[in-house]
N, C-alpha and C positions, 0 to 999 in steps of 0.2 A: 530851334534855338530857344535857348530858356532866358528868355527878357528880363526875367527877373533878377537875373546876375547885375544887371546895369545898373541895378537902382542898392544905394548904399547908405548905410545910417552910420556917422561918423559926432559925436559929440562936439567935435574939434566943428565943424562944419553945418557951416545954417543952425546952429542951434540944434545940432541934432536929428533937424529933419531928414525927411526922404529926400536924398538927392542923386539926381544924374551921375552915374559912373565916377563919383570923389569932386566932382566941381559944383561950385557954390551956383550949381542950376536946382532946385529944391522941385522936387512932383508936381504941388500944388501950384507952380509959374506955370509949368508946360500944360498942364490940366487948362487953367484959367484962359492961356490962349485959345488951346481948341474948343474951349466954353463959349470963347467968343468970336467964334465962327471962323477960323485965322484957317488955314487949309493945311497938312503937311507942307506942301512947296513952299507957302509964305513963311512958316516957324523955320524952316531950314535954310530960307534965302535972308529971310534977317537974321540967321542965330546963326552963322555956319560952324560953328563949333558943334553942334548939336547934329543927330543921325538920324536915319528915318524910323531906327531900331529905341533909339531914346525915348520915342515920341508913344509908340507902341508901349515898349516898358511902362513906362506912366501909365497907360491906359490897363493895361494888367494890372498894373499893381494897385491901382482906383478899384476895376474888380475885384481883387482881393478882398479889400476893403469891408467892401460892401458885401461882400458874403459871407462876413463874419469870423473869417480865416485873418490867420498869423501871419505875419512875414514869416514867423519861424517855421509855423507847420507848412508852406509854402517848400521851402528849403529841401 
C-alpha cells in the first residue's frame, strides 16, 4: 500500500498543511500524539474517524521529511 496517498495538501484546508486523506486532521496532530506516547489503539479509540493506515501515512511522510525528499519526488 502506498501510505502516502492518504496524506493531502489542500490550500482550502488547514492552512495548507499536510493533512489526513482531505479532513481537517493536519500530520503534525497525529505525529504529536504518538510523540507523546498515545499508542495506535488509543489515537484510534479516541479519533475513530481516523485508520490504523492514517497513523502509518504520518509516520512515512515525517520520514520523508527528514530525508530530505519531496512529497513530489515521493509520487
Amino acid at each position: 500500500m502506498d501510505y502516502l496517498e492518504r496524506i493531502t495538501i489542500d490550500p482550502e484546508i488547514c492552512h495548507g498543511k499536510p493533512c489526513i486523506r482531505g479532513m481537517r486532521w493536519p500530520v503534525e496532530v497525529i505525529l504529536d500524539m504518538v510523540g507523546s506516547e498515545m499508542t495506535f489503539e488509543e489515537i484510534l479509540e479516541d479519533h475513530p474517524e481516523l485508520e490504523r493506515e492514517d497513523i502509518i501515512a504520518s509516520l512515512n511522510y515525517a520520514k520523508l521529511l527528514v530525508s530530505g525528499k519531496s512529497f513530489k519526488q515521493a509520487a
